[in-house]
C-alpha angles and dihedrals in degrees: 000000000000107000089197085059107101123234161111083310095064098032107112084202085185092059111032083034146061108309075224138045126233094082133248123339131198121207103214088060142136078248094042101055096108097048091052082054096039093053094042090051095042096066099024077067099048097047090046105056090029101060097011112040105024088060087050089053099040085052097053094048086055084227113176120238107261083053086055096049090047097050094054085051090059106036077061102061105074076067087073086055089074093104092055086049087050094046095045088033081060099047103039120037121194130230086344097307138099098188113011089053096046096046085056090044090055095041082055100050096050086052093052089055096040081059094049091050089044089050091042086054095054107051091021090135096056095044085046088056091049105041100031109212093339079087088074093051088043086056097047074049097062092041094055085047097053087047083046093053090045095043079058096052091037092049090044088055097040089055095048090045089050092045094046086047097065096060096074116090125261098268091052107034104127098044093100096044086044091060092041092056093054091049094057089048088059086049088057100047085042093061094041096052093047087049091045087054097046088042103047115013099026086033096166129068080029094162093040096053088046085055094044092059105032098050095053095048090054084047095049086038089055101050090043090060087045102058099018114042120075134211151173098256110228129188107176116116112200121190128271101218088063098042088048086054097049095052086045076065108035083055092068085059109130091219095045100045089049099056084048090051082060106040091055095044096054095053090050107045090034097049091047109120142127124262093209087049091051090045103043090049096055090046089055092035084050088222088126091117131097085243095060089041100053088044081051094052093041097059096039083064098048099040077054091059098047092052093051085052097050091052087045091054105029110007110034086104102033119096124315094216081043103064104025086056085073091075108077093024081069096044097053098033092064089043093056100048082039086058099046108050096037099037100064093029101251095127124015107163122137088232089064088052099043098038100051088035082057096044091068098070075097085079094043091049091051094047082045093058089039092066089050110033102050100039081055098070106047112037119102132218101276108033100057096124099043090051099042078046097055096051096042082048089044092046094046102039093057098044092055088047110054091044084052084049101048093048086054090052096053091046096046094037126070099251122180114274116252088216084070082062106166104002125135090254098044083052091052095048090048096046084054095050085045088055100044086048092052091043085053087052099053097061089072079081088072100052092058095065078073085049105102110244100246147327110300086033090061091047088058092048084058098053105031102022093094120205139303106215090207100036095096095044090053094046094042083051096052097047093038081053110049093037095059092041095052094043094042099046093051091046087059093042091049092049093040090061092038089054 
């Protein structure tokens, strides 16, 4: 035989393949109707209670606007367990399911919280009465019930999404993740758009129309997994205390701890940004207003998906350091013009703000990617859920802290008063926080030099990368940190404005 001759002989089909049999798969499909519903309702939800009903609640509670900040701090952080849900997702399946099971428990569990706030609000003056200010914690409670039941749902879908995907070929691998991502978007704008009309147009029974929309979605989502998702059944239970200890070990990998090195730095360093910069530019900008938000936001989404679509198109084979390093190019470029026009007063108008602002879902599409095409290539059958886990809990826990940090630094620091608004001295301040923001951001850049350089080069740092011994202690001490730090330092703050 030829051995120059090309063929089923010479064709690796585990490398230049899908990483997985069963064949291609297409996300907008007659199989893949519950996951489509599943996506959409993940993030409708937790739009929805995040930005619309948090801020109702928050309202009726007549809760002041540290508490606020706090609670959506902490309503945020279930979201960092994702890692525990994947593990235990991975060793005990329900019902005969790892994903499909898990995504109706969470959607459950988020509707049997959404009924408890909706029954708190009702009768929120007698419970009051009854309860005294625990009534306020009971509440933070229900609403990081109601994150927790949605991070279930959203980490059951992101680990489906991640093991279908890998059973495209090599050339195509990204497609399914590409049209996921866009579905979620549209989950997002959906949910936007739905908070800006009751707040705004409807403007009364605010907390009863949220519910009435986002309960019967979680119903309808529920029934549509049910009946229109499938999936391999699988009944084996495996221990915990090995699967703890083989994702003790798959944590010193050198592939695995170096996409979460740069997971966690990027949502760190590129969600590092002033509140009083944020703030002050919106005042001077005058988008202060639910309208301009809700444009911000809008683009932002939209810019997202058609950055999704252009790497599914164009990008999804080019250069891993390439294209990531769009990220934080798009996050400081708009900073900077932003900066430089608003700062010293030569252009003010609300379309700068909302359209660079805007401009940066660029950013948001790229971190978006970085949580799915990496992960892709190195998980193994088996530890899909603990993986998928570890990079949702990195992304989310740094995200959270480095928001909790930057609040402690502007209360414990001397920041400029926002009584002194628009004089030579407040610019100035603000020019220097923009610069040392743009300068944090920036270091995103370093830890991409670690990233693999593409596909077929991060399978063979899988296979062939070899281990870091400390690699799991250090990882383990980061996210126990930050986690304690995060949950301990918005707890004080919640109960300092309460007392």
């Amino acid at each position: 035989m030829n051995r120059f001759v090309a063929g089923p002989d010479f064709y690796n089909y585990d490398m230049y393949g899908g990483l997985r049999s069963g064949g291609g798969v297409q996300f907008f499909s007659r199989s893949f109707v519950g996951l489509v519903a599943a996506t959409f309702t993940s993030s409708f939800v937790y739009i929805g209670a995040r930005y619309g009903l948090l801020l109702t609640v928050s309202s009726k509670l007549q809760l002041s606007e540290s508490q606020t900040e706090a609670m959506d701090r902490l309503v945020e952080v279930p979201a960092a367990l994702a890692f525990f849900v994947g593990l235990y997702a991975d060793a005990v399946p329900v019902w005969g399911s790892r994903r499909k099971s898990y995504m109706v428990l969470g959607m459950g569990f988020s509707l049997l919280c959404l009924t408890l706030i909706g029954l708190g609000c009702l009768f929120a003056g007698d419970i009051e009465d009854a309860i005294g200010s625990s009534f306020s914690y009971f509440m933070m409670l229900l609403m990081g019930g109601v994150s927790f039941g949605s991070m279930i749902n959203f980490c059951s879908v992101h680990t489906a999404v991640v093991a279908l995907s890998q059973r495209e070929s090599l050339e195509r691998r990204g497609v399914f993740q590409a049209d996921y991502l866009v579905v979620r978007a549209a989950g997002q704008i959906s949910a936007r758009l739905l908070i800006f009309l009751i707040q705004n147009v409807i403007a009364t029974f605010e907390i009863s129309f949220l519910l009435l929309v986002l309960m019967p979605l979680s119903v309808t989502t529920i029934v549509v997994v049910l009946g229109g998702l499938n999936e391999v059944p699988v009944y084996r239970k495996e221990s915990l205390r090995c699967k703890c200890e083989s994702y003790w070990k798959l944590t010193k990998q050198k592939a695995v701890w170096r996409v979460l090195v740069v997971v966690a730095s990027f949502a760190f360093f590129l969600n590092f940004g002033f509140p009083l910069v944020t703030d002050t530019l919106r005042t001077w900008t005058d988008t202060t207003d639910n309208a301009s938000a809700l444009l911000t936001n809008g683009l932002n989404d939209v810019v997202m998906i058609v950055t999704v679509l252009m790497w599914r198109w164009r990008f999804r084979n080019v250069l891993w350091k390439r294209f990531f390093a769009m990220a934080p190019t798009m996050t400081i470029i708009p900073q900077v013009i932003l900066a430089v026009l608003v700062i010293p007063a030569l252009y003010r108008g609300s379309v700068i703000y909302i359209a660079l602002t805007g401009v940066a879902g660029v950013s948001s599409g790229v971190m978006a990617l970085v949580l799915l095409v990496p992960v892709t290539e190195i998980i193994e059958e088996g530890t899909e859920g603990g993986v998928v886990g570890l990079a949702l809990s990195f992304n989310t826990i740094f995200k959270v802290f480095v928001s909790t940090l930057l609040t402690s630094i502007q209360r414990a620091s001397s920041f400029p008063s926002r009584d002194d608004q628009d004089t030579t001295h407040y610019r100035w301040s603000i020019a220097i926080l923009e610069v040392v923001t743009c300068c944090v951001n920036s270091m995103a850049y370093i830890t991409l030099t670690i990233l693999p350089l593409q596909k077929l080069d991060a399978q063979l740092v899988r296979m062939y990368g070899g281990f870091t011994d400390n690699a799991g202690a250090l990882t383990a001490a980061a996210f126990l940190t930050s986690l304690a730090y995060c949950v301990a330092y918005n707890i004080y703050i919640f109960s300092e404005a309460i007392n």
